[in-house]
C-alpha positions, 0 to 999 in steps of 0.5 A: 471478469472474476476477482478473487480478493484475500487479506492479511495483516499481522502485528510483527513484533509490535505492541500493537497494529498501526496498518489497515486496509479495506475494500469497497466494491459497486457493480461495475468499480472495485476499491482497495485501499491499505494504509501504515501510520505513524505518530505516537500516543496511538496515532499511528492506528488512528491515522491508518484508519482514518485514511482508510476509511475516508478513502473508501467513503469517498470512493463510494460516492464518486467513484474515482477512476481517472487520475484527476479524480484519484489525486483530488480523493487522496488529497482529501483525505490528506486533508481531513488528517491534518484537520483531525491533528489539528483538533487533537494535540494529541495526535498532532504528529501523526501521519500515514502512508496509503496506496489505493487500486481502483478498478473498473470492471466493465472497461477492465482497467486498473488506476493506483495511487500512493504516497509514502512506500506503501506499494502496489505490486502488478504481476502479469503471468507470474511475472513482476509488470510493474511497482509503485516507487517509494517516496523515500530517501534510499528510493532517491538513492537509488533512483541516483545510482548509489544504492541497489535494491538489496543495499535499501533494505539494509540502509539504516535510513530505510524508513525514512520517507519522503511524503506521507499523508499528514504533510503540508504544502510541497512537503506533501508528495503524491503519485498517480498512474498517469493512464489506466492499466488494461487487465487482463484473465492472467493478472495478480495485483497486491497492496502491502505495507513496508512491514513485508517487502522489506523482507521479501524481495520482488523475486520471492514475491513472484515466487510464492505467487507461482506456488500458491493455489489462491490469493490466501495461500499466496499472502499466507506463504508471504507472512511465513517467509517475513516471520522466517526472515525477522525470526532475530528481529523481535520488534519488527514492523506490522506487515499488512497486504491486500491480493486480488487475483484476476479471470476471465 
């Protein structure tokens, strides 16, 4: 199995860039991971970072490729955030949302994990197969019959989350693909932060995939269709993703 693997991740109208994401590989698993932080005095871009690379880290030496696993490595890295809020007062409001892909190259299957709305997106063919749902207030909404997707991204709650690494306890919410997902030669996977779907809807997404050439072209043309779509909005949120493309 081939994999073609692009990145993109810009500031919006913000000071500055509160998301990260990464990837870590061996010869038989594949680690992606993209973090959106939040906090104050800078904490945002720590908590990012920190989620991110503790995930990786910790993929790197057990690889975690079943769902036991991935929950026990997200948990962990909750953990080691609150432990860093609690060393920094500084930095003791902060938190992140974080979506993680592993891959299994040799079984071909795929295994996500997320907390807050941060997602994955799985698209078949050219085709939307499957999304992460958010842990969010409009997302509860909707999974109640009372918003529609095009009415959550216009809620003025929009950004309010449910969970999100830095909680305690059951505050602390986290989702985990309960089997893995079998891969295939005509699959496209992406990660991205809130900063670009709540611009670009499930469809455009499939559209700029059924144009691009490549993962870069399909991201690229993404970050030109949230520019477009916030050109009134100069504060915008950072938007970050992560593509990877599949062949046989």
């Amino acid at each position: 199995m081939q994999i073609e693997l692009a990145l993109m991740s810009e500031q919006g109208g913000r000071e500055y860039n509160e998301d990260a994401c990464g990837h870590w590989h061996s010869e038989r698993y594949l680690c992606c991971v993209l973090a959106d932080g939040a906090g104050g005095h800078g904490g945002g871009d720590v908590a990012s970072k920190l989620a991110v690379s503790h995930v990786l880290q910790g993929y790197a030496a057990r690889p975690a490729h079943h769902p036991q696993a991935l929950q026990a490595l997200l948990l962990d890295t909750n953990r080691e955030l609150l432990a860093q809020r609690q060393a920094n007062p500084q930095l003791r409001h902060m938190h992140s949302t974080v979506v993680v892909l592993s891959i299994d190259l040799q079984e071909r299957q795929a295994l996500w994990g997320h907390c807050g709305d941060s997602r994955l997106y799985a698209f078949r063919s050219g085709r939307l197969a499957t999304r992460t749902r958010d842990h969010s207030l409009v997302q509860s909404l909707i999974d109640s019959g009372l918003l529609d997707e095009a009415g959550a991204r216009v809620h003025p709650k929009r950004s309010e989350l449910y969970s999100a690494l830095g909680a305690q306890g059951d505050d602390l919410h986290l989702s985990v693909q309960p089997e893995p997902w079998p891969l295939t030669g005509q699959d496209a996977l992406m990660l991205c932060t809130d900063g670009l779907w709540e611009w670009v809807n499930d469809e455009e997404i499939a559209a700029a995939l059924s144009f691009a050439q490549e993962p870069q072209g399909w991201l690229n043309d993404l970050a030109q269709r949230v520019r477009l779509a916030a050109a009134d909005k100069p504060n915008h949120d950072n938007y970050t993703a992560l593509a990877l493309w599949l062949g046989d």
